[in-house]
Jmol script that loads the backbone (N, CA, C; Angstrom):
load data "model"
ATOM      1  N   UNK A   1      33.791 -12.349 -21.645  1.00  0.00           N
ATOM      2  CA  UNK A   1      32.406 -11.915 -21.627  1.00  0.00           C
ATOM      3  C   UNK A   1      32.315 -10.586 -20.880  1.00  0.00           C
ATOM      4  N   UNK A   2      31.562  -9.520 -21.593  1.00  0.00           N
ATOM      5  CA  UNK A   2      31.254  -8.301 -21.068  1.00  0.00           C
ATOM      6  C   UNK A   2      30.394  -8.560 -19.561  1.00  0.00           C
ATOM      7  N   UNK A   3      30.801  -7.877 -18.840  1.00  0.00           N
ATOM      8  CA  UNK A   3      30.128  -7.734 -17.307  1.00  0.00           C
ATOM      9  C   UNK A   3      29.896  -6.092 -17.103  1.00  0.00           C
ATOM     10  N   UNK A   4      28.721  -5.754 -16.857  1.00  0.00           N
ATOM     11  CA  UNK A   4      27.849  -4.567 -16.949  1.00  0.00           C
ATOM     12  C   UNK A   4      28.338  -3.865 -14.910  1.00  0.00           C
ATOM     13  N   UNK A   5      28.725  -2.433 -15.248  1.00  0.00           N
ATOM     14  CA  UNK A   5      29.051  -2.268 -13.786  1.00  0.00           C
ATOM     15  C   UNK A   5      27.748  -2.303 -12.797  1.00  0.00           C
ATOM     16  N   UNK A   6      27.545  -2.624 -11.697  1.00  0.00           N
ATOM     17  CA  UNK A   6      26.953  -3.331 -11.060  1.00  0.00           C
ATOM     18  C   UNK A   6      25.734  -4.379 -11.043  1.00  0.00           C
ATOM     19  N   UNK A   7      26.432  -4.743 -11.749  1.00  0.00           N
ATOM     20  CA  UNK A   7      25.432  -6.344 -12.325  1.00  0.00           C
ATOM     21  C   UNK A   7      26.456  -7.320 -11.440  1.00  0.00           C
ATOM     22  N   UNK A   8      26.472  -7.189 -10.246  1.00  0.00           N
ATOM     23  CA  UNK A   8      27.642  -8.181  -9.159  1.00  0.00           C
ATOM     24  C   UNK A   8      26.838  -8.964  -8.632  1.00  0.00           C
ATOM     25  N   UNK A   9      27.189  -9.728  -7.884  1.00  0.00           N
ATOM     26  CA  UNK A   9      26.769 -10.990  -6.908  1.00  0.00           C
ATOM     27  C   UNK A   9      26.086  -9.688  -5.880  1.00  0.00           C
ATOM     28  N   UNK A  10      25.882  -8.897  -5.603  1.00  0.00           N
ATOM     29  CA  UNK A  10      25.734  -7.984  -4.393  1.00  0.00           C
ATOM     30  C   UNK A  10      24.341  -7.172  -4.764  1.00  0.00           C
ATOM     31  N   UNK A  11      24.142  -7.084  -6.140  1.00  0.00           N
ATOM     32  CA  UNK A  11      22.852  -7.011  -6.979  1.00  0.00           C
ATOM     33  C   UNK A  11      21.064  -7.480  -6.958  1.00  0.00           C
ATOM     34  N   UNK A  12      20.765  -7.168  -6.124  1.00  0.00           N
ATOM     35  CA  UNK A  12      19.200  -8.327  -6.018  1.00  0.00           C
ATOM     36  C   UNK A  12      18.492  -7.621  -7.356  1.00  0.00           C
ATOM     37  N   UNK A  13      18.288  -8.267  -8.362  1.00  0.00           N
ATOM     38  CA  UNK A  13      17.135  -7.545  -9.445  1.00  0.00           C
ATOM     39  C   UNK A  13      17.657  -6.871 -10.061  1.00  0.00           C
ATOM     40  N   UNK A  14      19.121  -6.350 -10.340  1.00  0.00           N
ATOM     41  CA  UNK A  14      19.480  -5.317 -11.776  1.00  0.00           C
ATOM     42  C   UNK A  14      19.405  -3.941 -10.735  1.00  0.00           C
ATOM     43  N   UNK A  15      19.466  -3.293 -11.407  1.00  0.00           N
ATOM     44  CA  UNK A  15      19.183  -1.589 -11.347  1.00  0.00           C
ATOM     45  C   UNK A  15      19.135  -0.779 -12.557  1.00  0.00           C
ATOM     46  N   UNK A  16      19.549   0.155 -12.950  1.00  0.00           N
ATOM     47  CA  UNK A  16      19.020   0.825 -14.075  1.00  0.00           C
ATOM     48  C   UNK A  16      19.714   0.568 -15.488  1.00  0.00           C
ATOM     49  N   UNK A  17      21.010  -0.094 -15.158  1.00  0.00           N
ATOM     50  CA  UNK A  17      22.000  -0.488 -15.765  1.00  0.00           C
ATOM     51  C   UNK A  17      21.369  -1.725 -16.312  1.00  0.00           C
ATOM     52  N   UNK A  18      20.803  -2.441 -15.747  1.00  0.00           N
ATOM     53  CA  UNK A  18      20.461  -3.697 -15.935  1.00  0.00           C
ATOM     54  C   UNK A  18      18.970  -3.625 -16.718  1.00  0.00           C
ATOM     55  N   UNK A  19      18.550  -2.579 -16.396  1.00  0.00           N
ATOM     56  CA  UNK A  19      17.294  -2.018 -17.563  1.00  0.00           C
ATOM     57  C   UNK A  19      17.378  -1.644 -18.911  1.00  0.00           C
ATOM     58  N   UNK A  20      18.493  -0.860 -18.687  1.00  0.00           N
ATOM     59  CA  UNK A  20      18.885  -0.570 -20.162  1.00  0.00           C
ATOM     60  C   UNK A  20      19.650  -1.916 -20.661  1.00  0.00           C
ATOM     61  N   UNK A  21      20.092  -2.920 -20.786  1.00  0.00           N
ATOM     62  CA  UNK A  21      20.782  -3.867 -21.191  1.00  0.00           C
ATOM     63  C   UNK A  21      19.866  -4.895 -21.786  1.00  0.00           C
ATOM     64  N   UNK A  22      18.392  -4.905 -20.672  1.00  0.00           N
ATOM     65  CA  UNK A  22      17.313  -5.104 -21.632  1.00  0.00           C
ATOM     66  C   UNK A  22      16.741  -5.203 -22.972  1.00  0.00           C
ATOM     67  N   UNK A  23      17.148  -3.660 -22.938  1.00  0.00           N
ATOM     68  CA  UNK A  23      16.598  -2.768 -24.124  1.00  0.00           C
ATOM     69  C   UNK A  23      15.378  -1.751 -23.918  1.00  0.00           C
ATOM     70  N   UNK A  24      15.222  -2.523 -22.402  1.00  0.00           N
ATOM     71  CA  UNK A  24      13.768  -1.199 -22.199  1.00  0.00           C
ATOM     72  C   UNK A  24      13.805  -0.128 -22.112  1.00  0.00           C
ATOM     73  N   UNK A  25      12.854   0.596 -22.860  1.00  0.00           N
ATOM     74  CA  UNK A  25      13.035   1.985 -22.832  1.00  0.00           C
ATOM     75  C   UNK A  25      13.001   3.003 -21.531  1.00  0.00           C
ATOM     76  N   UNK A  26      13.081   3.958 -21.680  1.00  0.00           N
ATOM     77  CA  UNK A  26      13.179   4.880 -19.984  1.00  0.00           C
ATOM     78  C   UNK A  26      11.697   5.219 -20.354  1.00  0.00           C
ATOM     79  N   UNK A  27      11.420   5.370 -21.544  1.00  0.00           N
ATOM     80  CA  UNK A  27       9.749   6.215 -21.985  1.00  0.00           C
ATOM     81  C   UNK A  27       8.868   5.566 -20.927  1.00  0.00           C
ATOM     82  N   UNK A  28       9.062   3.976 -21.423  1.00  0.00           N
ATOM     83  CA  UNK A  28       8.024   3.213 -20.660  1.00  0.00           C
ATOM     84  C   UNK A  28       7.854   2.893 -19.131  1.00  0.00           C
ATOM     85  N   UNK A  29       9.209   2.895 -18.869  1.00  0.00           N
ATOM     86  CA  UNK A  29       9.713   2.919 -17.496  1.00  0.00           C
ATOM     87  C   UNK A  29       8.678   4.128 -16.620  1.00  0.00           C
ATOM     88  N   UNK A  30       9.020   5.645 -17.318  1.00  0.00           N
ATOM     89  CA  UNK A  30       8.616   6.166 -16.785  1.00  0.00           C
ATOM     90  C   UNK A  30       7.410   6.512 -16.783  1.00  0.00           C
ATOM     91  N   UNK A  31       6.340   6.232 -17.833  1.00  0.00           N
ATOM     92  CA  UNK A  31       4.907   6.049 -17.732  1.00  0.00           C
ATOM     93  C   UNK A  31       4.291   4.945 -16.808  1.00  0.00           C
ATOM     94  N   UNK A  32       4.740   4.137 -16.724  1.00  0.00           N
ATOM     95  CA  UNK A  32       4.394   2.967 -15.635  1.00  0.00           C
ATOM     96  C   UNK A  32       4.332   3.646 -14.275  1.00  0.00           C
ATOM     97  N   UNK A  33       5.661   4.377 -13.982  1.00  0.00           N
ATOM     98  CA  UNK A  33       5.480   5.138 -12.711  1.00  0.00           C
ATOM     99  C   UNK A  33       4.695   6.325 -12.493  1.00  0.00           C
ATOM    100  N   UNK A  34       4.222   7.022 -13.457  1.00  0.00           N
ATOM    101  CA  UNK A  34       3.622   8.223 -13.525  1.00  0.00           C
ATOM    102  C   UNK A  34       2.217   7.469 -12.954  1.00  0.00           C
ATOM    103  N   UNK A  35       1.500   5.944 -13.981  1.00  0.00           N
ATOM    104  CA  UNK A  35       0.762   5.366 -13.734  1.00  0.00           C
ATOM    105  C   UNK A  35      -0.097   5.212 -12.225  1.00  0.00           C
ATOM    106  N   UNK A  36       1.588   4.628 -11.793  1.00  0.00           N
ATOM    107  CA  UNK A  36       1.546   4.071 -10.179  1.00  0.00           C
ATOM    108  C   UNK A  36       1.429   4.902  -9.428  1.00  0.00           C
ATOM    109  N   UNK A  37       1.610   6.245  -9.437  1.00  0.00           N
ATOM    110  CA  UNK A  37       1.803   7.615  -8.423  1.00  0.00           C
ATOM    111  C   UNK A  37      -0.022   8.215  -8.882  1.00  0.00           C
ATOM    112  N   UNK A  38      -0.445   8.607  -9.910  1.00  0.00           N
ATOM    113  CA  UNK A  38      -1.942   8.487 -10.297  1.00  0.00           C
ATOM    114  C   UNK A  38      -2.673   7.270  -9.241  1.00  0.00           C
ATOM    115  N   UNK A  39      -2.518   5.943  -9.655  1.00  0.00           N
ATOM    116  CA  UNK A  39      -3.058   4.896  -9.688  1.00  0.00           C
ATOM    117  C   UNK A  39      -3.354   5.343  -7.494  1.00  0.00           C
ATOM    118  N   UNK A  40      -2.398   5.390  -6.636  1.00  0.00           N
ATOM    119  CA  UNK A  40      -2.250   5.567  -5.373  1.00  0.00           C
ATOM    120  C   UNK A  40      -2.957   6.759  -4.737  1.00  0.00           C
ATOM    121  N   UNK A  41      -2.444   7.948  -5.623  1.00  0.00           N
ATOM    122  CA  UNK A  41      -3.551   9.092  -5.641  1.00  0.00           C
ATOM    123  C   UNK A  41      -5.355   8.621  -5.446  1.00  0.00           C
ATOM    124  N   UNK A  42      -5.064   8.307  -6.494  1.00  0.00           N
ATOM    125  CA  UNK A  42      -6.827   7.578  -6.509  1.00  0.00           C
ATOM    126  C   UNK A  42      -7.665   7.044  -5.230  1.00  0.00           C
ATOM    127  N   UNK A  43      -6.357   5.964  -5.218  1.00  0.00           N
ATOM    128  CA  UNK A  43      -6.734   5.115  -3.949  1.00  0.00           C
ATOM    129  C   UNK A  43      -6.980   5.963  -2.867  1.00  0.00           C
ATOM    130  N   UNK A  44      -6.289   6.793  -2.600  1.00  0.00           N
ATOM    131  CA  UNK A  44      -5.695   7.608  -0.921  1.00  0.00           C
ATOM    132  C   UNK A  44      -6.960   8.363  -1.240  1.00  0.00           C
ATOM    133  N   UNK A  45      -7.798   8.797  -2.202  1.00  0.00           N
ATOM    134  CA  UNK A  45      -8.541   9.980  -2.020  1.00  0.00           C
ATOM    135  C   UNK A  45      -9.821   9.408  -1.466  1.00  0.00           C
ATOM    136  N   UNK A  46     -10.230   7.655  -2.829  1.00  0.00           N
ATOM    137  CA  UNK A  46     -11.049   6.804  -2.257  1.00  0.00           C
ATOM    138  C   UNK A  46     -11.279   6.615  -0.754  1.00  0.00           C
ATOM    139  N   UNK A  47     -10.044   6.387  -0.204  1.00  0.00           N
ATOM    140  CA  UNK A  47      -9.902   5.878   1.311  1.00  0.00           C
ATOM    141  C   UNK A  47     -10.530   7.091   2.445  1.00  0.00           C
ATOM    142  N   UNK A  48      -9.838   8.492   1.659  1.00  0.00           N
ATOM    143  CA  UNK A  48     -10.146   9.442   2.573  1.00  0.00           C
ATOM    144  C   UNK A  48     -11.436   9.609   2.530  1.00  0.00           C
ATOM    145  N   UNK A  49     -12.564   9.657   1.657  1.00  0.00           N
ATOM    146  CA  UNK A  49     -13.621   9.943   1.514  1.00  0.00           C
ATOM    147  C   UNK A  49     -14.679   8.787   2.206  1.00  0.00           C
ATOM    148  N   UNK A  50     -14.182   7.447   1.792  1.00  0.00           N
ATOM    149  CA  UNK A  50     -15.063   6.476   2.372  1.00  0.00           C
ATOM    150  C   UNK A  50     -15.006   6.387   4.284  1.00  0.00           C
ATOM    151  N   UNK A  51     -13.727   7.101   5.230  1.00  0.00           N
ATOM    152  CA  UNK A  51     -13.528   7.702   5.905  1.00  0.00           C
ATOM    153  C   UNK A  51     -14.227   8.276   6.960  1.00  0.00           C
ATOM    154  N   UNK A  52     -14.353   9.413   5.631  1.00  0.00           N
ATOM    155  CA  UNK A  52     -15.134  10.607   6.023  1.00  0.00           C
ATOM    156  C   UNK A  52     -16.667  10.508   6.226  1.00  0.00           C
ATOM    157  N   UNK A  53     -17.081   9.152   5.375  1.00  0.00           N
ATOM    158  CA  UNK A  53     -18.561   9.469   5.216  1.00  0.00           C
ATOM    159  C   UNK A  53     -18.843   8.070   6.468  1.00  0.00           C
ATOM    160  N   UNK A  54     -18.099   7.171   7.114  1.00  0.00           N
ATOM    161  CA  UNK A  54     -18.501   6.349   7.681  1.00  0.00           C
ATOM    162  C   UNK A  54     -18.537   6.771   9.116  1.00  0.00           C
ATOM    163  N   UNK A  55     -17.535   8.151   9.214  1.00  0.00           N
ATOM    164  CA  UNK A  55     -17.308   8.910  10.551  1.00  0.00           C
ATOM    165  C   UNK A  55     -19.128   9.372  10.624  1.00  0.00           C
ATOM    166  N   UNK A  56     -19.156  10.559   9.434  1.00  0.00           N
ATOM    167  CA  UNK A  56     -20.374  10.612   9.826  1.00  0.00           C
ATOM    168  C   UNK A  56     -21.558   9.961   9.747  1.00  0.00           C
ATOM    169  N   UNK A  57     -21.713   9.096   9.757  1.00  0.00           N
ATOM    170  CA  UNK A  57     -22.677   7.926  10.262  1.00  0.00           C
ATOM    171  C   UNK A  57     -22.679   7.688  11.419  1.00  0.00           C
ATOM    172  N   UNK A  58     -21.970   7.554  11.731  1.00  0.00           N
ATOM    173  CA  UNK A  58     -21.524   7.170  13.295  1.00  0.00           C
ATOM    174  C   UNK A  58     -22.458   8.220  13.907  1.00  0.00           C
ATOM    175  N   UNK A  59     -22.062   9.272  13.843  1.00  0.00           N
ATOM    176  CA  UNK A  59     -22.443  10.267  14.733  1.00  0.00           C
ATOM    177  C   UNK A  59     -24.434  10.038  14.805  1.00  0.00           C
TER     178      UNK A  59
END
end "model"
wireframe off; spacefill off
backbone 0.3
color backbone group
């Protein structure tokens, strides 16, 4: 039986090797992350602004 190089006991979850063996594409791979880096953006700007406007209240 074929054994994929680091697909070992030392392995938690695959790595990229173990993605492609899948069959999943890199396309999708990498839209998911483009997603997640957007998706955090969002958040961090949300956060900064809700922030900003509760500081000035305060005052």
């Amino acid at each position: 039986m074929y054994k994929m190089p680091g697909a070992g006991v030392g392995v938690a979850g695959g790595g990229v090797g173990t993605l492609a063996a899948t069959g999943a594409d890199i396309g999708w791979w990498l839209a998911v992350g483009v997603l997640l880096v957007l998706l955090g953006t969002v958040a961090l700007i949300a956060v900064h602004r809700r922030n900003r406007r509760l500081s000035r209240a305060r005052e």
